[in-house]
C-alpha positions as CSV (number, residue, x, y, z in Angstrom):
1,X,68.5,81.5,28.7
2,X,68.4,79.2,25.7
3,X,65.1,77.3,25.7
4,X,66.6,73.2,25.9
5,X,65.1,71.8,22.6
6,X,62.4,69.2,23.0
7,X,63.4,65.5,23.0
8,X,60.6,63.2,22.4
9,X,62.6,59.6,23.4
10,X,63.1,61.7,26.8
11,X,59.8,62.4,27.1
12,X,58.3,58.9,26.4
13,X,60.5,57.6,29.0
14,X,59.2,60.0,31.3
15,X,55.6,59.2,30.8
16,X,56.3,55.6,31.5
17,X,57.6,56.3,34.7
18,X,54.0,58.2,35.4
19,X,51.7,55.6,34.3
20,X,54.4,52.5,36.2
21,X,55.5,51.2,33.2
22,X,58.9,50.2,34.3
23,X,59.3,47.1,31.5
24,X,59.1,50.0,28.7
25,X,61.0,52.6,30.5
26,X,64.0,50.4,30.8
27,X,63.7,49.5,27.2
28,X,63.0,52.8,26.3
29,X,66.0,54.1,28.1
30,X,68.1,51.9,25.7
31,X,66.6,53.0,22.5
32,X,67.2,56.4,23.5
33,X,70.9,55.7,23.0
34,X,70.4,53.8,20.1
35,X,70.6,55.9,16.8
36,X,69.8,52.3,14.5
37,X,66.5,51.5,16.5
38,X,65.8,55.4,16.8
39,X,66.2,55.5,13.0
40,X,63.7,52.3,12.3
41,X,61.4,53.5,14.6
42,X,60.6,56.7,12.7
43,X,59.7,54.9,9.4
44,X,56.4,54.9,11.6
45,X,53.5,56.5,8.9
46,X,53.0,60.8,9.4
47,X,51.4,61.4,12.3
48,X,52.2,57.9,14.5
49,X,53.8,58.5,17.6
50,X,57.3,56.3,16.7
51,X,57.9,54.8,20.4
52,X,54.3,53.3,20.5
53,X,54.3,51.6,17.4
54,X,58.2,50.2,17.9
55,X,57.2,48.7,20.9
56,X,53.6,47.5,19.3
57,X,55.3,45.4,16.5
58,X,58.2,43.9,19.1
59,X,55.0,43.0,21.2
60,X,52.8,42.1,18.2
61,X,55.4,39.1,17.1
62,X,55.5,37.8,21.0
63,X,51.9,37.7,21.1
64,X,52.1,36.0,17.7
65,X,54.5,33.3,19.3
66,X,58.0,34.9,18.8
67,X,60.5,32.6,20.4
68,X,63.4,35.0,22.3
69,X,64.8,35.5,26.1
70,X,62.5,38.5,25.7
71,X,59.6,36.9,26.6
72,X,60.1,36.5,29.8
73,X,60.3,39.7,30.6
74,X,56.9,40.8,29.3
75,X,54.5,40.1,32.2
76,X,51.3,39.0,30.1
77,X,53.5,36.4,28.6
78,X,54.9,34.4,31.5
79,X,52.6,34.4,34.2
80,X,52.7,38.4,35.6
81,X,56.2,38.9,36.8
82,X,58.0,41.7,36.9
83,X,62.1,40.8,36.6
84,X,63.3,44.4,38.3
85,X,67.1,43.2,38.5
86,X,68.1,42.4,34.9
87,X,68.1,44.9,32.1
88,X,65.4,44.0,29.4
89,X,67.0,46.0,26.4
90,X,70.4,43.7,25.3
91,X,67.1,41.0,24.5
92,X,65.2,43.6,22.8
93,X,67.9,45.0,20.6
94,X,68.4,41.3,20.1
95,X,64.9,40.6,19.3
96,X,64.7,43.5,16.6
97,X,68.3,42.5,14.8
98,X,66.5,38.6,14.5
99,X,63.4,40.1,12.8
100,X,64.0,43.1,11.3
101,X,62.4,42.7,8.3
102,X,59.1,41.5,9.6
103,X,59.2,44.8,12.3
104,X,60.2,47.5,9.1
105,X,57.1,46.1,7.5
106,X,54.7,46.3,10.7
107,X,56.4,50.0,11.8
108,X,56.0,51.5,8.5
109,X,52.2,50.5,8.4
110,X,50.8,50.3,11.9
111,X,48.5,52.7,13.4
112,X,48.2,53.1,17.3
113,X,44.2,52.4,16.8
114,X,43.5,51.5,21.1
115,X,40.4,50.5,21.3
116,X,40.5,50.9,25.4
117,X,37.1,49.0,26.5
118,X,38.0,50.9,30.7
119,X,36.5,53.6,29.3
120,X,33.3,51.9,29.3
121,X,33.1,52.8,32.8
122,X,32.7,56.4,31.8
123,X,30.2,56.1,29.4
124,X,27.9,54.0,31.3
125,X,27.5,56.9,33.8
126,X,27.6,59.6,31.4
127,X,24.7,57.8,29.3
128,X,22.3,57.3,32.4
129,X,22.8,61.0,33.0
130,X,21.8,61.6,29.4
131,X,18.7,59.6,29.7
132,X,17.8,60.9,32.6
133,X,17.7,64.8,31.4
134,X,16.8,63.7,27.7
135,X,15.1,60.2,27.9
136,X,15.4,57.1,26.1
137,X,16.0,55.5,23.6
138,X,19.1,56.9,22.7
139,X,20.8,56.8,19.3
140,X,24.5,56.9,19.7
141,X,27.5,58.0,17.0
142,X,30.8,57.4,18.1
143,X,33.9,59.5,16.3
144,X,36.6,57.4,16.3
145,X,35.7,53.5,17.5
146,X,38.7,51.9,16.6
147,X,37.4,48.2,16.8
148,X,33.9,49.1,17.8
149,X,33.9,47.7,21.4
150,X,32.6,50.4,23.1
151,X,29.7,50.8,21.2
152,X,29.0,47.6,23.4
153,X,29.6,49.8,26.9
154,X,25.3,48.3,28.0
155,X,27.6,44.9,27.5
156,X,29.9,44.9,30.2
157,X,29.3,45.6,34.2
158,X,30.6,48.2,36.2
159,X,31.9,48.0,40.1
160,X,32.2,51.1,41.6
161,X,34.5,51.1,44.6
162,X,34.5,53.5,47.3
163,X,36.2,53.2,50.3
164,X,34.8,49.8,51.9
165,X,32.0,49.8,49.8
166,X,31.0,48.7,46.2
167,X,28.0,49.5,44.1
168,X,27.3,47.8,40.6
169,X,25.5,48.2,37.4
170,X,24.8,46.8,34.1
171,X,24.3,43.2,33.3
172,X,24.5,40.6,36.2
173,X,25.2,38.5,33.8
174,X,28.2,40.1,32.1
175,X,31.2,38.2,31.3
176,X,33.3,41.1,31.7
177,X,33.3,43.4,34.5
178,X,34.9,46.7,34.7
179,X,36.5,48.2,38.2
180,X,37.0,51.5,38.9
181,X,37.5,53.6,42.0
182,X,35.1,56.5,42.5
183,X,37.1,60.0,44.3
184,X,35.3,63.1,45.4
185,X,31.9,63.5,47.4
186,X,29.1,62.4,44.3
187,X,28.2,58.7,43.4
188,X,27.6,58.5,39.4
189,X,24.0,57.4,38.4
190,X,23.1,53.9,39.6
191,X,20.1,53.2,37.8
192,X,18.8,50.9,35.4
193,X,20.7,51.0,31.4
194,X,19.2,53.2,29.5
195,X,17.6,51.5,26.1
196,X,19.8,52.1,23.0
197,X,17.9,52.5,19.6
198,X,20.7,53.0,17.1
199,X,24.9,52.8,17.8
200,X,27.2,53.6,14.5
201,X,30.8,54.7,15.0
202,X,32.5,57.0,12.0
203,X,36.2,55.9,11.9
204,X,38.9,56.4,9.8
205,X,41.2,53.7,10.0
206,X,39.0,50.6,11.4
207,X,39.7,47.5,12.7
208,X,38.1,44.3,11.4
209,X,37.7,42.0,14.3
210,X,37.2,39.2,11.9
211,X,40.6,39.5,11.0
212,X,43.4,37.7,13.3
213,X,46.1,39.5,12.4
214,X,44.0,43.0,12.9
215,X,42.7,41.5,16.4
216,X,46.5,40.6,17.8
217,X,47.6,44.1,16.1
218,X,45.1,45.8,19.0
219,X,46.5,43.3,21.6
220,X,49.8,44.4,21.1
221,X,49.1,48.3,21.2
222,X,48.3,47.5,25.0
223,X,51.7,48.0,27.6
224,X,52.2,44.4,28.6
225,X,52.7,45.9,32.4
226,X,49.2,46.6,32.4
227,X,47.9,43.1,32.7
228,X,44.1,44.0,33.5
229,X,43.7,46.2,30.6
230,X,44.6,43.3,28.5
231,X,42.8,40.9,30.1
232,X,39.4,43.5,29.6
233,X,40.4,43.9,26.0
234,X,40.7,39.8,25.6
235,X,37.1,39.8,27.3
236,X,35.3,42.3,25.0
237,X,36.6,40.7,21.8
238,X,35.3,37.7,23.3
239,X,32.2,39.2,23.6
240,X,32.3,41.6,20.3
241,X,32.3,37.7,18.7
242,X,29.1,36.9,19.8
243,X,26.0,38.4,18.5
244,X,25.7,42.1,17.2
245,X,28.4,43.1,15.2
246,X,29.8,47.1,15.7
247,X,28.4,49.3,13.3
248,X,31.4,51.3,11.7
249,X,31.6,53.3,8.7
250,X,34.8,53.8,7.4
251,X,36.1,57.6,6.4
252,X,36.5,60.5,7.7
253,X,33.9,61.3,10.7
254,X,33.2,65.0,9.4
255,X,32.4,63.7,6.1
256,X,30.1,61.1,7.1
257,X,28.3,63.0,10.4
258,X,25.9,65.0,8.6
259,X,24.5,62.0,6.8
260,X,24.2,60.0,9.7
261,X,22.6,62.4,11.8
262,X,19.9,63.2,9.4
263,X,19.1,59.5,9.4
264,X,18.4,59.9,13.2
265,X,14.6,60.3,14.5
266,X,14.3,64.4,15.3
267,X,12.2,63.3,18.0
268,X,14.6,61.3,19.9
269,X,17.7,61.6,22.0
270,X,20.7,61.8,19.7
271,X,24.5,61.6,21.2
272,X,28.0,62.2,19.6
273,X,30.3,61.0,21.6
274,X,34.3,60.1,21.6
275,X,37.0,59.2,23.6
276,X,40.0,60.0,23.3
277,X,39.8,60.4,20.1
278,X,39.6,64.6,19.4
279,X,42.5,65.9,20.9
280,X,44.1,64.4,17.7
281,X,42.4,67.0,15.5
282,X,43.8,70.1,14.3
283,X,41.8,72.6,15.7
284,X,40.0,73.3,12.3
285,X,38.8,69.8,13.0
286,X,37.6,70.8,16.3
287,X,36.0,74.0,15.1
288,X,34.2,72.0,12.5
289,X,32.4,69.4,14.8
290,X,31.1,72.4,16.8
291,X,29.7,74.0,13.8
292,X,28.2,71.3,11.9
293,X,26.7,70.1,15.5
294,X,25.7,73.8,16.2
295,X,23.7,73.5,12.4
296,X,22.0,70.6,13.2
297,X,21.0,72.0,16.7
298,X,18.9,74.5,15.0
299,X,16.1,71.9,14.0
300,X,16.4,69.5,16.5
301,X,18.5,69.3,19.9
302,X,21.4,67.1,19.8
303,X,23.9,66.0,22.7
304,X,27.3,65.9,22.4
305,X,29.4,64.1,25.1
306,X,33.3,64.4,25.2
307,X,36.1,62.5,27.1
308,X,39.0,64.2,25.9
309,X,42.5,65.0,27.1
310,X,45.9,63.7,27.2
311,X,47.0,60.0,27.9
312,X,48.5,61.2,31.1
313,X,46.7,62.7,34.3
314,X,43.0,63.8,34.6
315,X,40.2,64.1,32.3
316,X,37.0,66.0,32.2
317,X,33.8,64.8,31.3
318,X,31.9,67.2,29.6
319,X,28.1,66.8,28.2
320,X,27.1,69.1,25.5
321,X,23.3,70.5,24.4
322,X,23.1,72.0,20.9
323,X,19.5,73.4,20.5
324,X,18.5,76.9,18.8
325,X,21.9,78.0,17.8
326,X,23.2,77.9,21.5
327,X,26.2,75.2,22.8
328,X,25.3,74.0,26.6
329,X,28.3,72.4,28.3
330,X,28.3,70.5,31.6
331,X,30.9,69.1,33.2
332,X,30.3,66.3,34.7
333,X,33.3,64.9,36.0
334,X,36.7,63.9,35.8
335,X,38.3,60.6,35.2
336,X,41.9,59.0,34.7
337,X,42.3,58.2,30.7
338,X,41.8,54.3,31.4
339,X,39.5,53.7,33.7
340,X,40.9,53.8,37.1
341,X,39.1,55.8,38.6
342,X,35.7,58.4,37.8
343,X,34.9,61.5,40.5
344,X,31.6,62.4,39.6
345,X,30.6,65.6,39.8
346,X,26.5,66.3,38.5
């Protein structure tokens, strides 16, 4: 039997429907018959996934105060509803035929740079389980920070809900709280936030929060069904303006690793960590961060912790130790890619 070939708009729709997308599946649905909007969409940059960043700069203008009937269908711009009996892609094609010069410009240079602050939820439980085993202070590189705004994870509260009952950490004070449901048997640390020495993220592409256009550019990477992840996101830049800035070299992470880590104290806790972020490597890349970690295990230990997988379905949490030329891996526990929900297994 002759294998079907793949067909990525097919696909995309698909993964819309998982996640309860429903605005960008029906939109989607249209593009998929639409060879023009197929065609603009793949002047997307090498390596940029061509759905997300269409739908990015149509949502980018909005958010920049685009006048069309297509606003009303986006639910984080009028008021949270969801219009289920009308067909939202006649206003979209529409939309893209009134601006296509401005979208050409914003496809052919716009990166899908998330910085997805829900995942805060994970590394607050991971990090107390560092400190716990390794101590505090911890000094904290981050591959990949996008915007920076979870180096900030001690910044926002956490509510963990299971069944009736609700447990909470971090800053009673925080202006931003993050919700997630907790699954399986285990409750996640619940003890006080570690102390953080030292938080640098190594990131390729970053984005300058100073910058309006750069700050509406993250906005509009977020699915406007998904009204409390944009709501978090508005929170944290709200917060990322006040006080401490993030830390961010730009360039290439494996370049700039081994300098950073030899800044680090040898006799404190030391953590690479990412989200999200390394299942975009080749696997050369992947190879590499084990070796240079394993090389710079052999005079000191370093930790490694990793939330990887796909943007659909279930993630592990896994907690590396690199001491003496030997890898330790833990798995701590699995989470959805957003923030959902956390079942915590150590």
């Amino acid at each position: 039997m002759t294998e079907k070939p793949f067909d990525y708009w097919s696909y995309f729709i698909e993964e819309t429907r998982r996640i309860n997308a429903p605005l960008y599946t029906k939109i989607i649905e249209g593009v998929s018959g639409d060879e023009e909007i197929k065609a603009l969409a793949t002047t997307a940059r090498k390596g940029q996934p061509p759905a997300n960043v269409l739908l990015a700069a149509v949502h980018y203008l909005l958010l920049r105060g685009a006048q069309h009937p297509l606003r009303r269908f986006y639910p984080n711009l009028n008021g949270g509803a969801r219009i289920e009996n009308e067909n939202p892609f006649p206003p979209f094609r529409s939309f893209i035929a009134e601006h296509r010069s401005e979208l050409a410009s914003l496809i052919t240079n716009g990166v899908t740079n998330t910085n997805e602050v829900g995942r805060s939820v994970y590394l607050h439980a991971a990090f107390r389980a560092l400190a716990a085993e390794a101590g505090d202070p911890l000094h904290l590189v981050e591959i990949g920070p996008s915007a920076g705004l979870n180096q900030f994870w001690d910044r926002y509260g956490v509510r963990y809900r299971k069944g009736g009952e609700a447990f909470s950490i971090g800053p009673r004070d925080a202006t931003l709280v993050l919700e997630t449901d907790l699954r399986g048997d285990h409750l996640p640390p619940l003890g006080a936030t570690p102390r953080v020495a030292s938080r640098v993220g190594l990131e390729l592409n970053p984005v300058d929060l100073s910058n309006p256009d750069r700050r509406d550019w993250l906005k509009a990477l977020v699915w406007p069904d998904q009204i409390a992840r944009f709501t978090q996101l508005e929170k944290a830049l709200a917060i990322a303006s006040q006080g401490e800035k993030p830390n961010i070299r730009a360039g290439d992470a494996l370049s700039l690793l081994p300098d950073v880590l030899r800044e680090l104290p040898e006799d404190q806790t030391v953590c690479v960590y990412h989200t999200f972020v390394v299942y975009q490597f080749s696997e050369e890349g992947r190879e590499a961060i084990h070796d240079l970690l394993t090389a710079v295990g052999l005079r000191r230990p370093v930790w490694r912790l990793s939330i990887e997988g796909t943007l659909f379905g279930e993630t592990p949490i896994l907690l590396y130790r690199y001491h003496d030329g030997v890898r330790d891996k833990r798995t701590l526990g699995h989470c959805s890619p957003h923030g959902a929900w956390l079942e915590w297994l150590a």
